[in-house]
N, C-alpha and C positions, 0 to 999 in steps of 0.2 A: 506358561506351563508346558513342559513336554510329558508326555505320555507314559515316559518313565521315569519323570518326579513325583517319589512315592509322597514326601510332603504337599506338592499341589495340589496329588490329586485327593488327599485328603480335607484338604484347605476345601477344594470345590466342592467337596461330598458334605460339609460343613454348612457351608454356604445356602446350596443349595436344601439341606434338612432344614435348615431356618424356614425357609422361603416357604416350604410345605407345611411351617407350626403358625402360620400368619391366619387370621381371622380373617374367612372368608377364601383361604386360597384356590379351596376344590371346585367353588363355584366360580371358578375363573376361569378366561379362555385358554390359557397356557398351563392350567394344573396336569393335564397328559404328557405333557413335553417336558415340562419339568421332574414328574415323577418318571419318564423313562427315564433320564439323561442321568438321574439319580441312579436308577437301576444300574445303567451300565457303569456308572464311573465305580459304585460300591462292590460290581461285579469284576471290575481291573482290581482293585485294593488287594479284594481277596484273593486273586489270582498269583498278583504278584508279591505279597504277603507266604502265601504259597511258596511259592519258588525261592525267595529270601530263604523260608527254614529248611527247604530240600537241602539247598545248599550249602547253610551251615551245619547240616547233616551230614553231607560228605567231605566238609573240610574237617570233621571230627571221626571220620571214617578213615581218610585223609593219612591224619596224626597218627590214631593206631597202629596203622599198617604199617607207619615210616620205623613204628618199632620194633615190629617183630612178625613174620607171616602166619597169615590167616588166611587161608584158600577159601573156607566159606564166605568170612567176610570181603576177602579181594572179588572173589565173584560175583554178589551181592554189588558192592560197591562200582562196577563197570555198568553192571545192568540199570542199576538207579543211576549213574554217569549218563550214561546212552540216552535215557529217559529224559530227564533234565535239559539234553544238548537238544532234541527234538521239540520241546516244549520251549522251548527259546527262540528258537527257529521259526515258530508259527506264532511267537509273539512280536517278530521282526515286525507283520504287519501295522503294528502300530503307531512304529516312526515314522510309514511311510501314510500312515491314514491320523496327520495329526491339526488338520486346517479344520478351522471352526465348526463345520456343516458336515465333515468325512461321513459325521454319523450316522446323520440322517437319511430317511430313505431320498430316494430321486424323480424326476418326470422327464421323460425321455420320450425327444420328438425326433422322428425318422420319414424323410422328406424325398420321394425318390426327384431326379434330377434331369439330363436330358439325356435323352435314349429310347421316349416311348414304354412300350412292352416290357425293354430289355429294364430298364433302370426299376420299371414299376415292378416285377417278382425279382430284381433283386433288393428292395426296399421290404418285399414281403419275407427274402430269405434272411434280411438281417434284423427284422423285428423277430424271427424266429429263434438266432440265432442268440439275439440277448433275452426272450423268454426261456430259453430250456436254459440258458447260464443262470438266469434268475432262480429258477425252480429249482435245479440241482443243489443252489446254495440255500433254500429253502425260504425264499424270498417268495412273498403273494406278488401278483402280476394282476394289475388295474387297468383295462382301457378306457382311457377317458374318449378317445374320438380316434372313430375309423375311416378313413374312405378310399373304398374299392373302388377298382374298374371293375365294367361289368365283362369286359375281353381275359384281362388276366392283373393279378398283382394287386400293390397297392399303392395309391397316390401319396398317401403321409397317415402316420399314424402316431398317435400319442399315447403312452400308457404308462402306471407308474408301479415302480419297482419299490416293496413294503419290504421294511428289515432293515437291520443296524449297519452301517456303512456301506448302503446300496449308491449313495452317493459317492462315495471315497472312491469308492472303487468304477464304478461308471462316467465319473468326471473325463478322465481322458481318454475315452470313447466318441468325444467332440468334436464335431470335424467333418470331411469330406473321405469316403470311401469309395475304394475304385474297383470296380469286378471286372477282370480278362475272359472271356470264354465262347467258345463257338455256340454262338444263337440260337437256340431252341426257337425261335419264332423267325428264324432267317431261313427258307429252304433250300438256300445255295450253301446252307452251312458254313459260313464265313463268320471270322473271327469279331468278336464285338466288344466296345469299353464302355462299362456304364457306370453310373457314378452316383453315389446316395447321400445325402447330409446329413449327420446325427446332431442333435442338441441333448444338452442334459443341465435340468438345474436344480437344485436341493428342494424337498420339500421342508419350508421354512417353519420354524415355533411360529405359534401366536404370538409372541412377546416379541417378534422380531418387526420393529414398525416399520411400515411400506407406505408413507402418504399416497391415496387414490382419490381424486376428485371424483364426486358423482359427474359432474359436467364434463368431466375428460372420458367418460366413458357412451359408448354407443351399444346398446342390449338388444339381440334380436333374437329372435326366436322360431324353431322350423322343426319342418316334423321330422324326429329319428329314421335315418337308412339302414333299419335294418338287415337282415339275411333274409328274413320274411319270417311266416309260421306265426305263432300265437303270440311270439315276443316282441312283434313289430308293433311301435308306437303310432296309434293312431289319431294321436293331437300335436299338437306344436310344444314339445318339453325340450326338445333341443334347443340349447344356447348357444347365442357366437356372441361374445363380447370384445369389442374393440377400441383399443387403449388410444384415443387420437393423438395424443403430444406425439407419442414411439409409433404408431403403426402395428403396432403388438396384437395379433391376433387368436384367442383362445375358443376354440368347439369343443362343446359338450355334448355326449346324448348316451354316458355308460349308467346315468342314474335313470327313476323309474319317474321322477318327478320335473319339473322346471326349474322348482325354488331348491331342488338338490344338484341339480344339474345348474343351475348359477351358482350355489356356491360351490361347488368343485372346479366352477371357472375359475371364479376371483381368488379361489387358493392357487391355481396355477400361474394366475396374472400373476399375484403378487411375488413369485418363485423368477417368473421370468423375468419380472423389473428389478428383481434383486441381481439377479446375473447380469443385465445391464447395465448397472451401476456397475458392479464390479469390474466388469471389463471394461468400463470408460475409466474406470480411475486405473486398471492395469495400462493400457495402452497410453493415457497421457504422462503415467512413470517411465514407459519404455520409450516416448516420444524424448522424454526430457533427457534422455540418456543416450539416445541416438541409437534406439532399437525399432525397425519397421517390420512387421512381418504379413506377408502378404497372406489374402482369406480368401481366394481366386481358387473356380475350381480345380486349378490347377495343383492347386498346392493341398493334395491329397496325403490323411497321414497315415492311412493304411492302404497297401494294395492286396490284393486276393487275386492270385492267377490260376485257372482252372485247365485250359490251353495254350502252348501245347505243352507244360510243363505247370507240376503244380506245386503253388508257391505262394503263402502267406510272409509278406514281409512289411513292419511296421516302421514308417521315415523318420521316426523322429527318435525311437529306444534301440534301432538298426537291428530290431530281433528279426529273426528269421524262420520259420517253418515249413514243412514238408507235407504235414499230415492237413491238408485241410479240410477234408471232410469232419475231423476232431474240431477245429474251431469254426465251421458253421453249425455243429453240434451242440456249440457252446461250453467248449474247452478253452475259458479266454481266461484264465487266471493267467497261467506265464506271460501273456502281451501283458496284461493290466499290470501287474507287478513291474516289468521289465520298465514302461512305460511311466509309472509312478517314483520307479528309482531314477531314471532319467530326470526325471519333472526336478526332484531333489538335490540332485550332483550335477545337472550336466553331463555327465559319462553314458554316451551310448556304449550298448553291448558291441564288444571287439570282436568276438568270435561264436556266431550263433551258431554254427554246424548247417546253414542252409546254401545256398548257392542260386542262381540263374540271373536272367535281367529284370529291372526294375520294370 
């Protein structure tokens, strides 16, 4: 089903109203996920249900005028023209948010790298830089696990992005980022590269099985590192669970409890062993095809240069910009876009309007 097959996506608005008339559904683990995914698909129908009769309104607007002028209606008809092209335009994003999970919100891990200081507040600048994206789109913003230096920055932080394709859109944010710029913590002020890894994986339905063995799993528990003041946990509620087959490691300590704080672990686990799978079955398709690609930090897919020229340029959709203080502000729609058309076509951007070295 594509995203604008109005039959499918009626077929799955069907399907799914079934699954809601079942005995027993509400009290199921997956009745929220279900009745969003309902919400949105009934909320496409009518959208594009919408737009269908705009525009056999204008093809009937269209006709008349081909017979004879009507200055009101010609005017009338460019303005609801113009309207129409604009509303289409921002329904583009759905060809490009059409992979299974696009909808879902996401859990997003930001890992500073090596550089000390430098990589730790730039790991702080780019958790910042996808909460204010997150908020501007009116996404809530969850931290599940924080951990400060107590000098400066942050070591790795985890937190999750709530809202209808926080995923879609955050997916190809994955990767290795690289920041150019003269060192605030270097007092010879000399030029410094530091580097930060993002992870991102869908928050999964309940209905989406994940085998987890108790015995595969190792559950420990530590007291919250707070900021300090009245909110610092003063018992052992933090959770680390760890996944021994994979190595997979999940901290908790954004809930008030233990038994809330494990399970916002194991809904994480199971988010991250789902992206594992995925990408072993992606990579032994591109093994079989004769596609390698290297995950070294070398192979950075965005750079951020600050000095001595300044310059956002993304390696793999070849977009380019100038304004960077706008995308650590979290102006990131045009990468994401530029980036998800790429993912689609292949086709990097030819001419971004940006300029300098990589």
């Amino acid at each position: 089903m594509t995203v604008f097959d109005l039959p499918g996506l009626e077929a799955r608005s069907q399907k799914l109203s079934e699954l809601t008339l079942r005995e027993g559904f509400w009290e199921s683990g997956g009745a929220l996920e279900v009745s969003r995914e309902l919400s949105s698909v009934v909320s496409r129908i009518d959208e594009f249900k919408a737009l269908e009769s705009e525009l056999e309104e204008l093809r009937t607007y269209a006709l008349i005028l081909s017979e004879g002028d009507d200055e009101e209606l010609q005017s009338e008809f460019y303005v609801r023209a113009r309207r129409l092209e604009d509303e289409l335009e921002s329904k583009k994003k759905y060809v490009l948010l059409d992979d299974e999970y696009d909808i879902s919100g996401a859990v997003v891990t930001v890992h500073a790298g090596s550089g000390g200081l430098d990589s730790q507040d730039w790991c702080e600048m780019l958790f910042r830089m996808y909460a204010r994206w997150a908020e501007n789109r009116g996404y809530g913003v969850k931290i599940i696990d924080e951990l400060r230096d107590a000098e400066a920055g942050i070591k790795s932080v985890t937190f999750e992005a709530e809202g209808e394709y926080a995923y879609g859109y955050l997916k190809g944010e994955a990767g290795v980022h690289r920041l150019v710029r003269i060192s605030p913590f270097d007092s010879a002020k000399r030029r410094h590269t530091s580097f930060t890894s993002v992870e991102v994986v869908p928050v999964l339905p309940d209905s989406v099985e994940i085998e987890i063995r108790p015995e595969d799993l190792k559950i420990d528990t530590f007291r919250s590192s707070g900021a300090g003041g009245q909110h610092v946990n003063m018992t052992d509620s933090a959770v680390r669970i760890t996944h021994i087959p994979t190595g997979i490691v999940v901290n908790c300590q954004a809930e008030r409890s233990q038994h809330m704080n494990r399970a916002t672990a194991m809904r994480v686990l199971r988010s991250k062993l789902f992206e594992r799978m995925t990408r072993a079955r992606k990579e032994h398709l591109e093994s079989l095809q004769g596609r390698k690609r290297s995950i070294t930090w070398g192979s950075q897919i965005r750079s951020y240069t600050l000095q001595p020229f300044q310059l956002v340029k993304d390696h793999r959709s070849n977009l380019e910009t100038g304004n960077v203080n706008a995308i650590l502000d979290g102006d990131l729609d045009d990468l994401m876009i530029a980036y998800l058309r790429f993912a689609k076509t292949g086709i990097p951007v030819t001419d971004s309007g940006g300029g300098g070295e990589e």
